[in-house]
C-alpha positions as CSV (number, residue, x, y, z in Angstrom):
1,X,31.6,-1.8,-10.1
2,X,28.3,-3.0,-9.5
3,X,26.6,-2.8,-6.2
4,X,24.9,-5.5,-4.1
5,X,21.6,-3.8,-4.4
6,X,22.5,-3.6,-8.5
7,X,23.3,-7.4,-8.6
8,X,20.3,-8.3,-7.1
9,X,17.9,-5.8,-9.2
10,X,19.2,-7.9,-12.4
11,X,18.9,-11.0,-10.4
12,X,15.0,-10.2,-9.6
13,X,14.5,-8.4,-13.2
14,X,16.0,-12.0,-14.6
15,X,13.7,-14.0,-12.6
16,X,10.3,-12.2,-13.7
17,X,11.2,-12.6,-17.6
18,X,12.1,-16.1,-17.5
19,X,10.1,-17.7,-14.2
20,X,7.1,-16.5,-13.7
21,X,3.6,-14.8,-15.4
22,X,5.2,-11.1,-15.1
23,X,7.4,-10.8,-18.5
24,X,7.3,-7.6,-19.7
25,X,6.0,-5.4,-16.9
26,X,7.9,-2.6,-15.2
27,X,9.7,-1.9,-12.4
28,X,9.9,1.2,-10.0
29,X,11.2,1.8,-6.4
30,X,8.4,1.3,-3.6
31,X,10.0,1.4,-0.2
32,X,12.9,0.0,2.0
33,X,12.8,-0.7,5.5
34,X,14.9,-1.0,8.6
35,X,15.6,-4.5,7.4
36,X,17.4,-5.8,4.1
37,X,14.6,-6.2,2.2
38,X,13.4,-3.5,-0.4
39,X,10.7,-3.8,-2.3
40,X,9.6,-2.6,-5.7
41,X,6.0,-2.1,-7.3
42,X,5.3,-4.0,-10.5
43,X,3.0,-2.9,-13.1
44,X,2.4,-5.6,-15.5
45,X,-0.8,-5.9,-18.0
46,X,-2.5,-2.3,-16.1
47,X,-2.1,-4.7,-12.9
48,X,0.0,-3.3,-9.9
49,X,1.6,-5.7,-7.6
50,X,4.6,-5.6,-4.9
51,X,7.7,-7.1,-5.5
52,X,9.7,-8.5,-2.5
53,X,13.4,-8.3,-2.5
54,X,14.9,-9.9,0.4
55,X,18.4,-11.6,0.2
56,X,18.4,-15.1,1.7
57,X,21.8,-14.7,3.6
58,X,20.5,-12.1,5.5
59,X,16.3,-12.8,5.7
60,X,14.3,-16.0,6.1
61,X,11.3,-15.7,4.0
62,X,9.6,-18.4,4.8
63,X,8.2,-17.2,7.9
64,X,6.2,-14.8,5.5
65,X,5.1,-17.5,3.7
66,X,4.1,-19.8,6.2
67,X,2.3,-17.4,8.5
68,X,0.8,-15.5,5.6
69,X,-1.1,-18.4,4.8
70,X,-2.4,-19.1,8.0
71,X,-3.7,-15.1,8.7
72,X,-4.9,-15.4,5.0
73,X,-7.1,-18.5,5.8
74,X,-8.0,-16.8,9.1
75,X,-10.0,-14.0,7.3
76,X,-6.7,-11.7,8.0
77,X,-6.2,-9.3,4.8
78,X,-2.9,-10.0,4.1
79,X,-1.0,-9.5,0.9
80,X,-1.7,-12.7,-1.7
81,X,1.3,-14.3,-2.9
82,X,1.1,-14.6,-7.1
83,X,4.9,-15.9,-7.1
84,X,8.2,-17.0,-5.5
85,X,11.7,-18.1,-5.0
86,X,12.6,-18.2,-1.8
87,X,16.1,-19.5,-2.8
88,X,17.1,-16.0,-4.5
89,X,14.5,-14.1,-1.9
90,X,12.3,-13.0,-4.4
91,X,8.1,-13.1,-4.2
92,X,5.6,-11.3,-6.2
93,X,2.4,-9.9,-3.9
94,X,-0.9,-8.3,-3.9
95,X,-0.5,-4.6,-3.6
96,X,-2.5,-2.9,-1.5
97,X,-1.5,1.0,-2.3
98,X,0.1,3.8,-0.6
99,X,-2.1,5.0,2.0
100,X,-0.8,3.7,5.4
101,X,-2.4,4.3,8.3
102,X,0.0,7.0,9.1
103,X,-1.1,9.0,5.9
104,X,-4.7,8.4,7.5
105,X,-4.0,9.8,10.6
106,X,-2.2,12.7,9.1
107,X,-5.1,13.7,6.8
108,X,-8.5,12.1,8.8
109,X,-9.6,14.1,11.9
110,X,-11.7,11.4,13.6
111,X,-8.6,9.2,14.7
112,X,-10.9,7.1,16.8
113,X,-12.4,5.0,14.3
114,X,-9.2,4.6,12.5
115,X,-8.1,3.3,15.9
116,X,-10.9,1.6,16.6
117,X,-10.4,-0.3,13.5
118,X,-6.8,-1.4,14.6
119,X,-7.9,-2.5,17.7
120,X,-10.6,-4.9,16.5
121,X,-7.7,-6.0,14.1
122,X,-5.7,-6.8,17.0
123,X,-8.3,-8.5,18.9
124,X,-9.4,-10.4,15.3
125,X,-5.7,-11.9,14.9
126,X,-5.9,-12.8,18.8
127,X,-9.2,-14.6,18.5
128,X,-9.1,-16.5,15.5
129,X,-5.2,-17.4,15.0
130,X,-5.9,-19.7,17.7
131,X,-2.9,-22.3,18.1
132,X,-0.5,-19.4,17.7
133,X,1.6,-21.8,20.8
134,X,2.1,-24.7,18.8
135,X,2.7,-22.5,14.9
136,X,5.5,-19.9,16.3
137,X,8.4,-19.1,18.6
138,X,7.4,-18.5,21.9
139,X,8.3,-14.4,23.2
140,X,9.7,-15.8,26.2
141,X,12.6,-14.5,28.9
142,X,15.3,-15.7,26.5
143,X,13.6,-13.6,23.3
144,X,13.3,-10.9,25.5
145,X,16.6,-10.6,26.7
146,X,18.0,-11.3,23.0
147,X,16.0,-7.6,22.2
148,X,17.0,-6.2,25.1
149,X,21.1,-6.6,24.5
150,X,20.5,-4.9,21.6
151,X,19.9,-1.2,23.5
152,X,22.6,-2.5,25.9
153,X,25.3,-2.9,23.2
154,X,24.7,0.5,21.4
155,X,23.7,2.4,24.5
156,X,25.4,0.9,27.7
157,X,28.1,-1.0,26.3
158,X,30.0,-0.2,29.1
159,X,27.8,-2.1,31.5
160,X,28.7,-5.7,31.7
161,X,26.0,-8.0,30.0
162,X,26.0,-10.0,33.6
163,X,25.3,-6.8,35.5
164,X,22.7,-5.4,32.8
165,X,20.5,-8.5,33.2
166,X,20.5,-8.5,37.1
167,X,19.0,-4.7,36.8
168,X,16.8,-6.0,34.1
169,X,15.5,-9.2,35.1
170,X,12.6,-7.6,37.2
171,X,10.8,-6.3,33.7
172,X,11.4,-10.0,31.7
173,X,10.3,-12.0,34.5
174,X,7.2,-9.7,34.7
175,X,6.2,-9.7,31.1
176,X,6.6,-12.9,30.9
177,X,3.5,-13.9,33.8
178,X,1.5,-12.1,31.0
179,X,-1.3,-14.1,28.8
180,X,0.0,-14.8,25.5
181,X,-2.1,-15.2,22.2
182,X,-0.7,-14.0,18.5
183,X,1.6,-11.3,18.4
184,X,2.2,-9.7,14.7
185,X,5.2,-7.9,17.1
186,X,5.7,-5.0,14.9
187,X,2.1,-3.6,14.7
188,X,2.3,0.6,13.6
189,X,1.5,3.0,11.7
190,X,3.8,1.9,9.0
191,X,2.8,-1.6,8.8
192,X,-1.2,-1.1,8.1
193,X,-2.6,0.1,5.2
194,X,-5.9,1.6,4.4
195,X,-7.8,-0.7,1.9
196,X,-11.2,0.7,2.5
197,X,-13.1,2.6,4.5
198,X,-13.8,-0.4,6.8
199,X,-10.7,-2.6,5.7
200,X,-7.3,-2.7,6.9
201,X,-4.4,-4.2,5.2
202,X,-2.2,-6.0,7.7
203,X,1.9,-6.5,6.2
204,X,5.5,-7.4,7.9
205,X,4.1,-10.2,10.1
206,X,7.0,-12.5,9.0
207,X,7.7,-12.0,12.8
208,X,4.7,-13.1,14.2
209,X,5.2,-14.7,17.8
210,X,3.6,-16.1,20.4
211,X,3.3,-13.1,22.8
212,X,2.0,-11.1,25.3
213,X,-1.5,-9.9,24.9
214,X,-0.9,-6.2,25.2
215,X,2.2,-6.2,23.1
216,X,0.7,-5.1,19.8
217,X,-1.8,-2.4,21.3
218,X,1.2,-0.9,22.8
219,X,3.2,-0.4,19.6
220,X,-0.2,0.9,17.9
221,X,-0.9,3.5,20.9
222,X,2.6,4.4,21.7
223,X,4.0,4.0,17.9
224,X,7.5,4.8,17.7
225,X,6.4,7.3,14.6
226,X,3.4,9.0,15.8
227,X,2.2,11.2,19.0
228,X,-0.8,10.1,20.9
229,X,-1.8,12.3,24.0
230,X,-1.6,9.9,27.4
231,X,-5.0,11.1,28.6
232,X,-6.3,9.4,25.4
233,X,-3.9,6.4,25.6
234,X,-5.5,5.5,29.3
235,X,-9.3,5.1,28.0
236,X,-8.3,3.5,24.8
237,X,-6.7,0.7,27.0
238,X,-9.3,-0.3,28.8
239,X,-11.4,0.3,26.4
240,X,-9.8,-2.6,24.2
241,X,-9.7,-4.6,27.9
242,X,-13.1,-5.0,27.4
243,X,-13.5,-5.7,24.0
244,X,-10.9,-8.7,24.2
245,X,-13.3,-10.0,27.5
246,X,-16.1,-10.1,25.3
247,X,-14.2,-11.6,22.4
248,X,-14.0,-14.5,24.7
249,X,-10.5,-14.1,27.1
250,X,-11.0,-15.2,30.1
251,X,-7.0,-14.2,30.8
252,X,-7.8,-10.4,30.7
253,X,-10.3,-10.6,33.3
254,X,-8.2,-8.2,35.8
255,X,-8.4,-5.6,37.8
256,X,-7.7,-2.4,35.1
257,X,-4.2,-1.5,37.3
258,X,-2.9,-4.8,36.0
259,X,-4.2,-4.6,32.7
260,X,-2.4,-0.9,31.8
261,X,0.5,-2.2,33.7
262,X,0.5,-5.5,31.2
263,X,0.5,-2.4,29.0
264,X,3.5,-0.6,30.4
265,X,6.0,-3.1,30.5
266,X,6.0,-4.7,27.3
267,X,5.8,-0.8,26.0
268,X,9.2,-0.8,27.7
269,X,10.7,-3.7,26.8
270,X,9.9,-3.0,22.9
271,X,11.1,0.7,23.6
272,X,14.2,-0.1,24.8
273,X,14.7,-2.7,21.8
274,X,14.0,0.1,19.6
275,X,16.4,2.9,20.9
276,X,19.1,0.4,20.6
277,X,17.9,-0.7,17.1
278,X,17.6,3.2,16.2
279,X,21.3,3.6,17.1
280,X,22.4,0.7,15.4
281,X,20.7,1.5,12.5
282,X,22.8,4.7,12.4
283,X,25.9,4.0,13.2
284,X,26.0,0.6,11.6
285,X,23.8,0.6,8.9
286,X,23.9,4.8,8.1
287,X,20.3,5.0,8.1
288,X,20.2,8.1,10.1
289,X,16.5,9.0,9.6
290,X,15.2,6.6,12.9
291,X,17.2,8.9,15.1
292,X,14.4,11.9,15.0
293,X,12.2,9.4,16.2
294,X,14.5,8.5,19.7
295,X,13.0,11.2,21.8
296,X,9.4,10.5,21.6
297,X,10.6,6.6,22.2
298,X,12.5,8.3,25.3
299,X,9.0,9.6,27.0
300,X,7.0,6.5,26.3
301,X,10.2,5.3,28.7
302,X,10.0,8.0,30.7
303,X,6.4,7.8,31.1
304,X,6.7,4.4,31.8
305,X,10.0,4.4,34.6
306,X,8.1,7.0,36.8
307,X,5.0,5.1,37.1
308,X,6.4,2.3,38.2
309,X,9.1,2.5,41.0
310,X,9.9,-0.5,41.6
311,X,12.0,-0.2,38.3
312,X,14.0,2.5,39.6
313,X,17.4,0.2,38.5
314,X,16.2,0.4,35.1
315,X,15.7,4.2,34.9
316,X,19.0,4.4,36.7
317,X,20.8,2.1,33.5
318,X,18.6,4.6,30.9
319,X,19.6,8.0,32.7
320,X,23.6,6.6,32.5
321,X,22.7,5.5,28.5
322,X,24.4,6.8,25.4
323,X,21.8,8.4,23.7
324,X,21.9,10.5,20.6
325,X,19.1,12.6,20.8
C-alpha cells in the first residue's frame, strides 16, 4: 500500500519532469517540521535548491507567496521562488544551506553578534514592512485566545473553556494594549539561517501577522530550543528598546518596566501555545521529540508567573496542568 507521504513524493517527482525547468535533477530528504509540510533539497545542473512539499488540504501556501514577495522587495533575504503549484502544494526555492542559527550558536563563542544580528533583523522587518495593518491578520484578542485553547485542550481539558478564559483574559487584554508592527510569529533558532558572516536568512514567515512589538524578540531570547541565561536576557532587552527608538518608534518610548513586561507576557502567551502544541504534537501527531523541549518552555513560564503577581490565576491553571515532562 502506498503511503500519503509516498503518493505525494510521485506527485512532486511528476511535477518537476513535466512542469517546470528541474527535469532530471535529484531528490533527497531535507527536513520536516511540526507542520505538514516536508521539504526536500533538489540538485539539478550542480545547482541546489529547496523543494516545498505542503499538501493543500492541510496548508495554505499562498501566504508564503504573498508575503515572501513583499519581505523580498523590502530588502528581507528570503528564499527566491524559481517555481510553483500551489494547487498540488508544490514550490521550488532558493536554498540557503544547512547552517541555522542554532548550529551557529552551538559552534560560535561570541553569541552576541549572532544575536545582535537577529535583533537588527527584527527591528529591519519592523521598520521597513511598513503597512503590515492593512497586508495581514491582525494578532488580536480573538487570535490569541484561538492559541491559547490549544494548551487548554491538551493540558486542562478538564477546565471548562468559559472558566479558562475568565482566568485568562487578564494576559490577552494586556497584550493586546501593546504597539503592533510585523510579526514573522515564529522567529528562532530553527527558522534563521546563516548566509554569511553578516547575512541572515529569514524562512517560515508564511505566518507573518500584525503583532506585538516584542513578540519576535521573545521567541529569539527565550527560544523554545535553546538556553539563554536571564541575567543576559534583561540587558539584551533593553538593549533592542533602544535600538527600535532610534529606528524611528515612537510607541516604545516607555519606561524600561513596561518595555520587559511587553516582553513577558507575549513570552507567555506564545509559551503556553507551545506546551499545548508540544503535547499535541505527541499524542496526536506521534512526534515525540518536542517533548524534551517542555521543561525549559516551563521556566520561561515560571519565570514569567512569579514576576508578575497579578497573574496568580494563571500560575494557579499551569500548576493544576497535565504536563508531560
Amino acid at each position: 500500500m502506498i503511503s500519503v507521504a509516498d503518493e505525494r513524493s510521485a506527485l512532486l517527482a511528476k511535477w518537476l519532469e513535466l512542469d517546470t525547468p528541474f527535469k532530471g535533477g535529484s531528490l533527497s530528504i531535507a527536513s520536516a517540521d511540526a507542520s505538514f509540510r516536508r521539504y526536500f533539497r533538489l540538485l539539478h545542473q550542480e545547482k541546489s535548491y529547496i523543494v516545498m512539499d505542503a499538501p493543500p488540504d492541510q496548508e495554505d501556501s499562498l501566504p508564503f507567496v504573498e508575503i515572501g514577495e513583499w519581505m523580498k522587495k523590502s530588502g528581507i533575504s528570503v528564499p527566491i521562488i524559481h517555481a510553483k503549484d500551489l494547487n498540488q502544494g508544490f514550490m521550488v526555492l532558493s536554498d540557503f544551506g544547512d547552517f541555522h542559527f542554532q548550529d551557529a550558536l552551538v559552534k560560535s563563542t561570541d553569541h552576541n553578534t549572532l544575536y545582535q544580528l537577529a535583533t537588527d533583523e527584527i527591528i529591519s522587518m519592523q521598520s521597513s514592512l511598513t503597512g503590515a495593518v492593512h497586508k495581514l491578520p491582525t494578532f488580536d484578542i480573538s487570535w490569541q485566545w484561538k492559541e491559547l485553547e490549544i494548551f487548554r485542550e491538551w493540558c486542562l481539558p478538564e477546565i471548562p473553556e468559559k472558566e479558562y478564559q475568565e482566568h485568562i483574559e487578564i494576559l490577552t487584554h494586556s497584550i493586546d494594549q501593546i504597539p503592533k508592527a510585523f510579526m514573522h510569529r515564529d522567529f528562532h533558532c530553527r527558522n534563521i539561517l546563516i548566509r554569511s558572516k553578516n547575512e541572515l536568512g529569514i524562512i517560515d514567515f508564511q505566518g507573518a501577522m500584525y503583532g506585538p512589538i516584542t513578540y519576535d524578540l521573545v521567541s529569539l531570547l527565550r527560544d523554545c530550543y535553546v538556553d539563554n541565561d536571564e541575567n543576559w536576557i534583561m540587558p539584551t532587552i533593553l538593549s533592542f528598546q533602544q535600538n527600535l527608538i532610534a529606528s524611528g518608534c515612537n510607541s516604545c518610548q516607555v519606561d524600561k518596566t513596561d518595555f520587559t513586561r511587553w516582553f513577558d507576557l507575549v513570552g507567555l502567551q506564545r509559551h503556553l501555545k507551545c506546551v499545548g502544541i508540544f503535547h499535541r504534537l505527541n499524542k496526536r501527531d506521534h512526534k515525540p521529540e518536542y517533548m524534551k523541549d517542555v521543561p525549559r518552555v516551563l521556566r520561561y513560564i515560571t519565570t514569567v508567573l512569579d514576576r508578575n503577581p497579578e497573574l496568580n490565576e494563571i500560575k494557579k491553571l499551569v500548576k493544576h496542568a497535565t504536563i508531560e515532562k
